[in-house]
Every structure is written in C-alpha cells, then in structure tokens.
N, C-alpha and C positions, 0 to 999 in steps of 0.2 A: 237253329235246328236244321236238320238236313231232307230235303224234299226230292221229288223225284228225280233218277236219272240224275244224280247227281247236283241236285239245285241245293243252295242255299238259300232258306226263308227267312226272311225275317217282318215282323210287324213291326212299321214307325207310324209313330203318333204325335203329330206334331204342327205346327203354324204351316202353311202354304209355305213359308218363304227357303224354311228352314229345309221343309222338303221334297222343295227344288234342288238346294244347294248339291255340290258335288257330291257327289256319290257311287259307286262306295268309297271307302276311304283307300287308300292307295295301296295299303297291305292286303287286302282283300279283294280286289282286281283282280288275280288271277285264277280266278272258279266262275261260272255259272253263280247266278245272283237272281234271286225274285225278291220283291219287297211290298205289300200291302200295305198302301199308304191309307191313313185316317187324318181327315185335316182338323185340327184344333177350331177353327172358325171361318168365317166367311171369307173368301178374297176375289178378286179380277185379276186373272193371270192375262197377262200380254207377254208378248214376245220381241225378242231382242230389235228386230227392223221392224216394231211399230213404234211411233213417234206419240206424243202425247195426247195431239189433238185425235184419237180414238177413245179419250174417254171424256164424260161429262165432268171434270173436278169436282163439282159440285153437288151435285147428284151425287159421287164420294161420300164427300163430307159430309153428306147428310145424313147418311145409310152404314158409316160406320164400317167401311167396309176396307180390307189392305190392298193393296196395289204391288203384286209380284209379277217379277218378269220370268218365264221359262226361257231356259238355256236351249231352245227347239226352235223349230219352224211351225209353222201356222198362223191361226189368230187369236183373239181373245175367249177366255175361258173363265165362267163362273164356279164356283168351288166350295161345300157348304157341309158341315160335316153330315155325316151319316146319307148326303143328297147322291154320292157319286160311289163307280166299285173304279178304283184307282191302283195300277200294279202297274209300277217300274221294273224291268229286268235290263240283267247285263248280264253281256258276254265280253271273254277277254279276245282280244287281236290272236285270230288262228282257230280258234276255237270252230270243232266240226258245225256250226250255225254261222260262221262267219263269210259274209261275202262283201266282196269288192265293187261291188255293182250296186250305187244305194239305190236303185230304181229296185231291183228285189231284196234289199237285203233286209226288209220286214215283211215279207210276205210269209214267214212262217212263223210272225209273232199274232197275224190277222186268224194264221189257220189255225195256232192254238185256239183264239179265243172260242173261234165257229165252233170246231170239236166239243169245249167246254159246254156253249151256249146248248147244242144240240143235245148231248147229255144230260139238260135240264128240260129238254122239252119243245125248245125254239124251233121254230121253221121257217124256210125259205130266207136263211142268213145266210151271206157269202162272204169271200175274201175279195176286195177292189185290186186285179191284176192290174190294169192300164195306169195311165200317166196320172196327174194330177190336174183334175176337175173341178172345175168351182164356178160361180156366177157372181151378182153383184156384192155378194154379203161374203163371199168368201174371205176377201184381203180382211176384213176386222172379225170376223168370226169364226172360230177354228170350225165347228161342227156346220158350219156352213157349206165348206168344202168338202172332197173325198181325195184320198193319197193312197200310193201302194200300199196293202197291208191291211188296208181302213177294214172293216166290217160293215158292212150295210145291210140292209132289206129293201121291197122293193117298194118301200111306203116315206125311208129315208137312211140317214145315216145313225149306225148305231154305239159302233169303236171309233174312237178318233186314236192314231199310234203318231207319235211323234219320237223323232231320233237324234243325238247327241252322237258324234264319234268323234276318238282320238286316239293318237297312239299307243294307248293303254287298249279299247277295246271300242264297244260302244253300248249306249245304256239308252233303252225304249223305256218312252213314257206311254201309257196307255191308259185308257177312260171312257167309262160306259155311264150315264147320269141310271138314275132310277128312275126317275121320270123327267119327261123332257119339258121343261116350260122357259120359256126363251123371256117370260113379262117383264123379271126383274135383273136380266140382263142388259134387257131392253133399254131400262133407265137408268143405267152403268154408262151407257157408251155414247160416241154422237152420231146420232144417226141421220145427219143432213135434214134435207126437207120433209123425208120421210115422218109421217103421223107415229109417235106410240103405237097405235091400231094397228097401221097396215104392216111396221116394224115386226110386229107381234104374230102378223100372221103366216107373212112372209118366213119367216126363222121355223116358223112351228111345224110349216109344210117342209123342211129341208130335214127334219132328225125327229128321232126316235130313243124313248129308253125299252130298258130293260124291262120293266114291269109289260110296256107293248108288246112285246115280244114272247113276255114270260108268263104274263097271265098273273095268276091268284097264286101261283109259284113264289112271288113273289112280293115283300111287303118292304115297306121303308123302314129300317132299323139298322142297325148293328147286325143282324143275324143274318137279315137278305145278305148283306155286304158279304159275308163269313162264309155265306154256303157259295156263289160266285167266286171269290176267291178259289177256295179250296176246288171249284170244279177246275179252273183255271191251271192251278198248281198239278191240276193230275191230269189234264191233258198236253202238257208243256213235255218237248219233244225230249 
C-alpha cells in the first residue's frame, strides 16, 4: 500500500531474526519505505561489536528465549510481541531526506516520531540533537544510552533509532517499548557484580515507555501498536 508523501507501507510479521534480516529486497530499494514490524516471539537482540559474554547463556536457556544480532549500533534489546511499537524505514542514496553527515542524518526520523507522539497527546518529548551520551549501562544496553535522532523526555529515554547504511541507501531501525520494565532483561544479560535489585533499578531510572508518556491513550495490545503506528505513518516527512 502506498502511505504518505510517497511512502511505501508495509506490515511484517515475523520472528525477530527474520526481521532483522536485509531489507528491503533489492528491487524495492529505490522508493521511500516504512515497515511496521510485529515480532512472532520473544528475542535478545545484540549487536554486531557485542561479544557473547553480554548475555547469561543460561538464563537463555532457561527462558526460552532467541538470540538475534541487529545489523546497527547500540546495545542489547529485548523484543516481545505486542510489548514494543517497532517501524523500520528506508530511504534510497539521494533521496531529498538523505544526508552525508551520520551525526544528523536521523535527526528527522526523531522529529517524525515527536510530531506523531504530540498528535497523540504527549508532552515535553524532544529530538536528542548532540553527540552520543551514555553511562555505565550503556555499552550493553541500547535504551541505556541516547544518540542523534533518539527521542527522550526529561524523566528518560523514549525512541531508541538505530541506522544501517550502504550504497543502496540507508534503512532506520526504530523502538518505543509500551511499557518500560528492564526485570526481565535484567536476567538475559551479565550484569557483573551488580545485584538483580540495583540492576533493576538502575535501567528503570534511564527509559521510558510510551504508555508514560501517553497516559490511558494508551493500552498494551495490537491496537495501541496500530494507532502509533499509523500516527507515525502520517507525520513521516
């Protein structure tokens, strides 16, 4: 289907791993692309320069849970269906949104989202203009840190955007949880000497979901995801 300004929608529904994988398909490269991703089941997404010892194997295995890498920057990322609102976009190399400069070159995928979030009622969300911010959690957890682009408030972080580019174009990942509870991340990963507890509390003071922000706007389902989405879809430049 054909969305605003010339976007390309499409809804995928699918395993975390599957959709990570390249995308879009190389015929379709060259349009404007949005994608609302629905993930089939639970996963811990890491990223390509983290090494193993960031997760508990164990703790894994116990919980049933997949182990996908994102083709991005950041850190690890929990993934649950109907838990997160998840919309990958791409644009082709040239394209009037395209810029040479990756320090801004997702600062108008931040300001979509703000636009969207405000349309719904949100206040006091901004776009993260500066460099890339983080503290101790940030190297193993993505929502830990802030990047160009990010979305925040001033209670935490709300958008995490992560960016893929190649000589085809480049393709933004982006993720807002509905609610934010860090518990059962918590015992995904290794967290050194650090307690579960303080693990727990630490992560919880750094991010924010969407329900924070949105109020009784919003509920955990399919539908919250759908109305997000689609505000998303219609403030996309």
């Amino acid at each position: 289907m054909t969305g605003p300004s010339s976007w390309s929608v499409e809804l995928r529904a699918s395993s975390a791993a599957e959709l990570y994988a390249d995308w879009p398909p190389e015929a379709e490269r060259g349009v404007r692309r949005v994608a609302f991703c629905r993930v089939s089941g639970d996963a811990l997404v890491i990223v390509s320069t983290q090494g193993a010892d960031v997760v508990d194997s164990d703790a894994m295995a116990r919980r049933v849970v997949d182990l996908v890498r994102r083709p991005a920057g950041g850190g690890a990322v929990l993934v649950a269906p109907d838990a997160q609102v998840w919309i990958d976009l791409w644009i082709p190399r040239g394209d009037a949104l395209w810029h040479d400069d990756v320090g801004r070159s997702s600062l108008w995928v931040g300001e979509a989202w703000t636009r969207a979030l405000r349309a719904m009622g949100a206040r006091d969300v901004a776009v993260h203009m500066g460099h890339c911010a983080g503290g101790e959690w940030s190297r193993k957890v993505c929502f830990a840190g802030v990047g160009p682009g990010e979305v925040t408030t001033p209670t935490g972080k709300l958008v995490g955007v992560a960016q893929r580019r190649s000589r085809h174009g480049a393709r933004f990942f982006t993720m807002a949880h509905l609610r934010w509870d860090p518990t059962l991340l918590v015992r995904l990963i290794a967290i050194g000497e650090k307690t579960p507890g303080e693990a727990v509390l630490e992560l919880g003071l750094l991010c924010v979901g969407l329900q924070d922000v949105l109020g009784g706007r919003i509920e955990a389902g399919a539908s919250s995801l759908a109305s997000v989405e689609s505000a998303v879809a219609d403030s996309l430049p």
